[in-house]
VOPAGU-2260 file (C-alpha; in pm, 1 decimal, decimal comma):
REM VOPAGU-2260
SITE   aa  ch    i         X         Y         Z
SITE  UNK   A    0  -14250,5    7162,6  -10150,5
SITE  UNK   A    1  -14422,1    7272,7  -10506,9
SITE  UNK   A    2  -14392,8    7624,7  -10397,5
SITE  UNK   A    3  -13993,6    7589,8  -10370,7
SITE  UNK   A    4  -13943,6    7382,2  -10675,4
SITE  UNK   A    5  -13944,6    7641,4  -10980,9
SITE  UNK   A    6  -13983,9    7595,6  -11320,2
SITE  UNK   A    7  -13596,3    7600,6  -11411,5
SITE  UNK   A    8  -13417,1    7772,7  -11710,2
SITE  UNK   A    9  -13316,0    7493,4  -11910,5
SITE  UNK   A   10  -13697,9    7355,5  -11901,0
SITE  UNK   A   11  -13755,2    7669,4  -12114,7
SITE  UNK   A   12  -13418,5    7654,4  -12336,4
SITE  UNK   A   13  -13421,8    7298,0  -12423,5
SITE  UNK   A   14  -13629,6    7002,7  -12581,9
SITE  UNK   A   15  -13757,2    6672,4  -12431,5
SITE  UNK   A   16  -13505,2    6540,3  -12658,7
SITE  UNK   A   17  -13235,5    6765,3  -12545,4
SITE  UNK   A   18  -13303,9    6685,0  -12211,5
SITE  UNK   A   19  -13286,1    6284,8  -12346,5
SITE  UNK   A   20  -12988,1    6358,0  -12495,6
SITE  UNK   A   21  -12811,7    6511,0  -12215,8
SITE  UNK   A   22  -12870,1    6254,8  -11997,0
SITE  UNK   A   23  -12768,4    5973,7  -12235,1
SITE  UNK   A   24  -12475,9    6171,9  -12335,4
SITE  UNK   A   25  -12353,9    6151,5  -11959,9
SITE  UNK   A   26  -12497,7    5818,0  -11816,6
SITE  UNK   A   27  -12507,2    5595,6  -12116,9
SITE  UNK   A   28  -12198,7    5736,3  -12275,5
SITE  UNK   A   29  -12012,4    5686,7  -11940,5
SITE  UNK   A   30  -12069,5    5322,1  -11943,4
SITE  UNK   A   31  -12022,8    5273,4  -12294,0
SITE  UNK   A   32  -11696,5    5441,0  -12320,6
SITE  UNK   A   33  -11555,7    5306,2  -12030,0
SITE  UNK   A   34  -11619,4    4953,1  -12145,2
SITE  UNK   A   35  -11450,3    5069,3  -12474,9
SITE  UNK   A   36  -11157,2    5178,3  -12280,9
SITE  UNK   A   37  -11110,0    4898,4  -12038,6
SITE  UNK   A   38  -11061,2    4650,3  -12307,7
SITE  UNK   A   39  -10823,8    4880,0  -12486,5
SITE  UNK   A   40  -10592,2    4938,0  -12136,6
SITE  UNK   A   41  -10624,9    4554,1  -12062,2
SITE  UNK   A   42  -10425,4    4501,1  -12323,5
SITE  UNK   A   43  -10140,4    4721,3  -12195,1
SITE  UNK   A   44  -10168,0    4579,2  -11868,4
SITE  UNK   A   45  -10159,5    4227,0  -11955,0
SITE  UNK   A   46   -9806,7    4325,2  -12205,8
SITE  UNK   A   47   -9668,1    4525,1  -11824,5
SITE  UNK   A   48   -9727,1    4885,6  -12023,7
SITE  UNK   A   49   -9917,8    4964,5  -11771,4
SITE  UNK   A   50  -10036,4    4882,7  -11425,4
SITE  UNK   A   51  -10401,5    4846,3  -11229,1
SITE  UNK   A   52  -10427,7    5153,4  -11120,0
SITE  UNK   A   53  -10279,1    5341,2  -11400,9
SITE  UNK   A   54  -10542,1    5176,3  -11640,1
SITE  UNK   A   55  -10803,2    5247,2  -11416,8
SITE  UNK   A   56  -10704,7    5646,9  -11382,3
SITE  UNK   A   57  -10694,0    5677,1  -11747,3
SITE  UNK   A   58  -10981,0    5545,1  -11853,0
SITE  UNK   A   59  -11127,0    5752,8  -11593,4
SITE  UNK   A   60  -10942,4    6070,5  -11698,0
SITE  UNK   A   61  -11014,0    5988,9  -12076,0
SITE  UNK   A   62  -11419,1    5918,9  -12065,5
SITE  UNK   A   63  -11461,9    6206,0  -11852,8
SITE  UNK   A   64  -11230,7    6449,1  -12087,7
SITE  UNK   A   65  -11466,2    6327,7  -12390,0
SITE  UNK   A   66  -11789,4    6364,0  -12186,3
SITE  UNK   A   67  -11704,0    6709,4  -12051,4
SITE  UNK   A   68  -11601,1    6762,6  -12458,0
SITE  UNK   A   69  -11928,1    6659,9  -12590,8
SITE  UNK   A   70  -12142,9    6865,6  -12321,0
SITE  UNK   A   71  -11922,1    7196,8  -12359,0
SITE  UNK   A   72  -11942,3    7180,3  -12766,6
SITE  UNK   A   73  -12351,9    7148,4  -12711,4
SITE  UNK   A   74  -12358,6    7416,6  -12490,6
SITE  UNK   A   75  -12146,6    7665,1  -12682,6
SITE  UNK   A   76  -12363,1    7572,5  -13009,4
SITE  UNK   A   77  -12686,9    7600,8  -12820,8
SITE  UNK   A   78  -12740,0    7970,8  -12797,7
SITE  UNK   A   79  -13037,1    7932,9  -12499,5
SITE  UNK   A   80  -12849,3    7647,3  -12328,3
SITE  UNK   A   81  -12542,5    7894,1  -12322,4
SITE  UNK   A   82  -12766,6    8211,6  -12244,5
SITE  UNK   A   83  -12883,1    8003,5  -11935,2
SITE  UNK   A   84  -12550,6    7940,6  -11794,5
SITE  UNK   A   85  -12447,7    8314,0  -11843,2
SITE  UNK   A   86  -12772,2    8394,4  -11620,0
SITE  UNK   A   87  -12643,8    8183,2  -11354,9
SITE  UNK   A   88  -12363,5    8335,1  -11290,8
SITE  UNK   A   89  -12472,4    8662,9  -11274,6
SITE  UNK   A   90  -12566,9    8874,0  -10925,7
SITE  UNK   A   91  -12980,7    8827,4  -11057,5
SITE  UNK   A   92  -12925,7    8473,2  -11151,0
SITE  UNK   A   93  -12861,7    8384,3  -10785,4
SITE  UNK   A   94  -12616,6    8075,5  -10892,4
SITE  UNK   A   95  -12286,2    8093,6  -10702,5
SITE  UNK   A   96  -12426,7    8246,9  -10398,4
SITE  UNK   A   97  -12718,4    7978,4  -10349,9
SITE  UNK   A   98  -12468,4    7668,7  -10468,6
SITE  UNK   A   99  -12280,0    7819,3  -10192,0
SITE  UNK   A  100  -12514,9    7771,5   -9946,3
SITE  UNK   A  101  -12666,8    7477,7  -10077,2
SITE  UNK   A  102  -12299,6    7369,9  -10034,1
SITE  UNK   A  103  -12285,3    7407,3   -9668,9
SITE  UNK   A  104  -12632,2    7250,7   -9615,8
SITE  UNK   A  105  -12517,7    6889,6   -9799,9
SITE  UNK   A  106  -12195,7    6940,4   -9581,1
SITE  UNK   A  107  -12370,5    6881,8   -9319,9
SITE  UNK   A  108  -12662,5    6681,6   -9381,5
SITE  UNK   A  109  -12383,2    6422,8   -9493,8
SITE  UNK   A  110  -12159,2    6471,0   -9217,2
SITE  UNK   A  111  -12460,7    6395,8   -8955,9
SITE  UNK   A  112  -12533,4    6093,4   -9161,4
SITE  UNK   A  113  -12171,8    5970,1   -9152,3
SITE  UNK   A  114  -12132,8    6030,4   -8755,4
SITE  UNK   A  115  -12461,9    5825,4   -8745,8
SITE  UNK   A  116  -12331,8    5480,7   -8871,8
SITE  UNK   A  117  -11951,0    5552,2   -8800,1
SITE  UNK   A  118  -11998,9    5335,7   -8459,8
SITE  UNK   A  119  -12088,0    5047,0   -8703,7
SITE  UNK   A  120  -11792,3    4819,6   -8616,3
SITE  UNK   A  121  -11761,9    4725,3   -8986,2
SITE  UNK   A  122  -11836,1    5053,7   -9165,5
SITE  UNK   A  123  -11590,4    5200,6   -9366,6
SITE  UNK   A  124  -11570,9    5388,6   -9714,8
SITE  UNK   A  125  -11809,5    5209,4  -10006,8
SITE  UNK   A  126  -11566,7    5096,1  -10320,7
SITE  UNK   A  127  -11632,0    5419,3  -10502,7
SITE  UNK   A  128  -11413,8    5620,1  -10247,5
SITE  UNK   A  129  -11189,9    5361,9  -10152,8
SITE  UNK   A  130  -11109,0    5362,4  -10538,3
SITE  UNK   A  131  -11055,3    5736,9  -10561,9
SITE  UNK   A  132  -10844,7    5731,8  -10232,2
SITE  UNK   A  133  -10603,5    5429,1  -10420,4
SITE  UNK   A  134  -10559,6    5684,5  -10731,1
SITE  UNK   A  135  -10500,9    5989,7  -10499,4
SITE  UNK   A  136  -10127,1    5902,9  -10368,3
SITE  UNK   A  137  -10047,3    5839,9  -10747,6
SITE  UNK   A  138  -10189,0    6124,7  -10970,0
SITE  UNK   A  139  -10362,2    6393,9  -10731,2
SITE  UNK   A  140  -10341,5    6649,0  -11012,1
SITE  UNK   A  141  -10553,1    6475,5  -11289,0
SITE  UNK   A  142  -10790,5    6287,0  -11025,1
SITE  UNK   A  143  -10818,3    6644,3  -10905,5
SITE  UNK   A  144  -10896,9    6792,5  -11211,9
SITE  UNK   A  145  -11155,2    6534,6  -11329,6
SITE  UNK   A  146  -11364,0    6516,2  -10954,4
SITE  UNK   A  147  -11337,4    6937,9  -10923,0
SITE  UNK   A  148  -11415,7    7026,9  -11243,4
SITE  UNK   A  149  -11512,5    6743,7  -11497,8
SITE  UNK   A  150  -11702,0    6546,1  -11269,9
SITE  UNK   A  151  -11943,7    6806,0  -11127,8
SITE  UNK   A  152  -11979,6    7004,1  -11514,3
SITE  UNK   A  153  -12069,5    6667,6  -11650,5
SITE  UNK   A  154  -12287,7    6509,8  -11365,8
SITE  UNK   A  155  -12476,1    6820,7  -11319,6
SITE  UNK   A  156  -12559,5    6858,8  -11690,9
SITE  UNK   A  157  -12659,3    6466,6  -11697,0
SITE  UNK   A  158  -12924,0    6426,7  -11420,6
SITE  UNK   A  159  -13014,1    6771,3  -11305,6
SITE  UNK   A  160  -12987,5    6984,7  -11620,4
SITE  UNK   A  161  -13109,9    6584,6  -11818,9
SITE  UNK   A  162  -13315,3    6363,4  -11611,0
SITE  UNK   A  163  -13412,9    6624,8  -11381,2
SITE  UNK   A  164  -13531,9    6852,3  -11614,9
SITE  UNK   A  165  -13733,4    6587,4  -11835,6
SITE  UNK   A  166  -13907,3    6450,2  -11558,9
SITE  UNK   A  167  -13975,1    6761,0  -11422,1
SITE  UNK   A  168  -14171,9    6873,5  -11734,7
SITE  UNK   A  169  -14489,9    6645,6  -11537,9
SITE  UNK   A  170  -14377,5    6643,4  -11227,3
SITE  UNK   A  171  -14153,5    6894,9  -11057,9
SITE  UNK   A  172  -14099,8    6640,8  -10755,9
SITE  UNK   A  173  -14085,2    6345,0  -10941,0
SITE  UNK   A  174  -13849,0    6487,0  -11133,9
SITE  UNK   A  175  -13577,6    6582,1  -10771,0
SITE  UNK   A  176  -13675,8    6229,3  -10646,2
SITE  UNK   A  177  -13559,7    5981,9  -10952,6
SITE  UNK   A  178  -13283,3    6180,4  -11062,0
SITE  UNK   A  179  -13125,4    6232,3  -10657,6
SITE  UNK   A  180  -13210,5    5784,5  -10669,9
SITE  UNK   A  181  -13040,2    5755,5  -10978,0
SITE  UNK   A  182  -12748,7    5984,2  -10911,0
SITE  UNK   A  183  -12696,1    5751,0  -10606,6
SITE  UNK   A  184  -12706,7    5475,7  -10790,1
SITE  UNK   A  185  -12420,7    5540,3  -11015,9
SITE  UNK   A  186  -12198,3    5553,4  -10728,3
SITE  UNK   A  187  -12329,6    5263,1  -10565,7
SITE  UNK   A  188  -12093,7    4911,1  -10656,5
SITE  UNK   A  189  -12306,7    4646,1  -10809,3
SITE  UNK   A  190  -12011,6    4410,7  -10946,6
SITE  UNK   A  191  -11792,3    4402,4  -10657,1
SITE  UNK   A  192  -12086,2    4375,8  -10358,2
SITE  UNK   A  193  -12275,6    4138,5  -10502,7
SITE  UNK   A  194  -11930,3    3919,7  -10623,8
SITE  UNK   A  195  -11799,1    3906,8  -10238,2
SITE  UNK   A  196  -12176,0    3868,0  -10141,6
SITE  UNK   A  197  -12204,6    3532,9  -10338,2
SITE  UNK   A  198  -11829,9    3466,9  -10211,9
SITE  UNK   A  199  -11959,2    3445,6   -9879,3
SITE  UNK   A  200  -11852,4    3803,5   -9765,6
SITE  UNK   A  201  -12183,6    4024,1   -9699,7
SITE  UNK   A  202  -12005,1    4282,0   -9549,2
SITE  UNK   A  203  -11918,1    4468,2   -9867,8
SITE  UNK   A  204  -12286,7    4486,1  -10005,6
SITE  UNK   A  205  -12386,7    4615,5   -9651,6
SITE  UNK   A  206  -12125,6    4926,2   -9623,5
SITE  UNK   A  207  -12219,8    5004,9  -10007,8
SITE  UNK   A  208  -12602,5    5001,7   -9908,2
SITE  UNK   A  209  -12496,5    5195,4   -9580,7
SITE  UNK   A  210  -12328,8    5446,8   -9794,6
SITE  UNK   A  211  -12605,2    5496,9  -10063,2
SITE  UNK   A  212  -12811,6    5759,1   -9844,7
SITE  UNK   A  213  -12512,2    5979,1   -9851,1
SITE  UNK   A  214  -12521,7    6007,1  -10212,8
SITE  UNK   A  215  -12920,6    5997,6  -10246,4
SITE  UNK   A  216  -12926,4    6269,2   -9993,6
SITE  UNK   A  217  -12608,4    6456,7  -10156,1
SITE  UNK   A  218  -12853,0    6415,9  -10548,1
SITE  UNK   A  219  -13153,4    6572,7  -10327,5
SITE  UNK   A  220  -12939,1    6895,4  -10199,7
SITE  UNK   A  221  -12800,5    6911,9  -10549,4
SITE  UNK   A  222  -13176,6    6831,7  -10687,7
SITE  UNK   A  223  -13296,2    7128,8  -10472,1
SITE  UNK   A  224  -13010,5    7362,8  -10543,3
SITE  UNK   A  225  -13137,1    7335,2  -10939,7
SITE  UNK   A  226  -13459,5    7345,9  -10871,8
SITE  UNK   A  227  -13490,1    7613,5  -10631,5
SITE  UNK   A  228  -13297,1    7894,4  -10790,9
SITE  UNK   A  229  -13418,9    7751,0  -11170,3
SITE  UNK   A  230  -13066,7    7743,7  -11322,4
SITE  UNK   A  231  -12768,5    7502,6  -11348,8
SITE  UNK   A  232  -12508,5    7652,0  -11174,7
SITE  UNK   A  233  -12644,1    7645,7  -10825,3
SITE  UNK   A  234  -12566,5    7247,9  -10828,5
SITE  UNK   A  235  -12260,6    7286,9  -11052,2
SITE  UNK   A  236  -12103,9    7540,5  -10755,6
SITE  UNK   A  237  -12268,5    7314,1  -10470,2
SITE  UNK   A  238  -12127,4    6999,8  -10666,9
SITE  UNK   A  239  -11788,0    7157,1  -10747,9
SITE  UNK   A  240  -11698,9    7262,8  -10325,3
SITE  UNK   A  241  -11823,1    6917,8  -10234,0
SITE  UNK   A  242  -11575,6    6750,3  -10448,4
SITE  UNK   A  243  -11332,4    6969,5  -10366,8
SITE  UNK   A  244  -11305,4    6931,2   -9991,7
SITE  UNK   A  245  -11383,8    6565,8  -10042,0
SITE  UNK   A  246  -11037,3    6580,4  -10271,2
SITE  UNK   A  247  -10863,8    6754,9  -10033,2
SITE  UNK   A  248  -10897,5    6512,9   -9816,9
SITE  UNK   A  249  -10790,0    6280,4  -10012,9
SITE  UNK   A  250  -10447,6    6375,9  -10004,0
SITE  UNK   A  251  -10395,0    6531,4   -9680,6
């Protein structure tokens, strides 16, 4: 396993504290800004400006726009960060072809996984995708534009090109393992499980725990994609495809 992690470009461009910063930019700043904006759009929902869902797609569409901001002014002021990213795409750098197939590989890791606990009487789609799949009949152009492109450009910068890249500074596996955890963990549904668990309906917490592999296992391909070609845009191209046929579905 050693021999296919590599030391990755950003290890060399960046700072511990860059790599800090980067993933507190995206993880903390994600949380704090969405609190921030879901007090701000209760207000308009409680005075019938707007509704539930309209709320909950902009402060989506807004923290997302600011994170992606944030991230794309530190990478165009960072001459090595942005050097990086130009090596990636190029034929040497190996990024778009290997996110490709990287791409392929999580297709179908996840798919297997999914046929394997779709006889589960009860299983269905954790809250995270039944949330995106109640904004998708509404606005399928901006929830398209923030899971294609601001989603994967921000995620990928957070715990690959962040966490990953810290942790990997001691230990190169270490480094795949807490950051693929983590990644699942953000799209796992504390609140909401653990409310209908205490309400006397398990059945939420056990499709969200169900579901977690798929994203643990979808942060490991991604994990692997970074660290086995050394640069960012092998997970950023792997990420973007992944939420692009998952968005596609969403509206077909």
């Amino acid at each position: 396993m050693n021999n296919l992690l590599k030391r990755s470009l950003l290890q060399d461009a960046t700072r511990p504290w860059e790599n800090v910063f980067m993933f507190l930019a995206g993880w903390l700043g994600f949380q704090l800004l969405g609190l921030i904006l879901s007090a701000i759009m209760d207000s308009f929902v409680e005075n019938g400006a707007l509704n539930i869902r309209q709320a909950n797609m902009a402060i989506n569409f807004i923290t997302y726009s600011i994170i992606t901001l944030v991230f794309m002014i530190y990478a165009l002021a960072n001459r090595r960060v942005r050097n990086t990213i130009r090596i990636g795409f190029t034929k040497n750098g190996g990024g778009v072809w290997n996110g490709f197939l990287y791409f392929f590989a999580c297709l179908f890791i996840s798919s297997l996984y999914s046929m394997m606990i779709s006889g589960i009487s009860w299983m269905s789609e954790n809250n995270n995708q039944s949330g995106l799949e109640s904004l998708a009949s509404d606005f399928p152009v901006p929830l398209f534009i923030m899971t294609v492109f601001m989603a994967p450009f921000c995620e990928e910068l957070t715990y690959r090109g962040g966490l990953n890249t810290l942790i990997s500074r001691w230990n190169k596996l270490g480094g795949l393992l807490i950051s693929a955890a983590i990644f699942g963990l953000i799209h796992f549904d504390f609140q909401g499980s653990i409310v209908d668990a205490i309400g006397g309906d398990p059945f939420t917490l056990y499709r969200e725990l169900l579901n977690l592999p798929t994203y643990i296992l979808s942060g490991i391909g991604l994990g692997l994609a970074y660290q086995s070609t050394g640069n960012i845009v092998s997970p950023w191209v792997c990420h973007l495809f992944n939420n692009f046929v998952a968005s596609i579905s969403l509206v077909i």
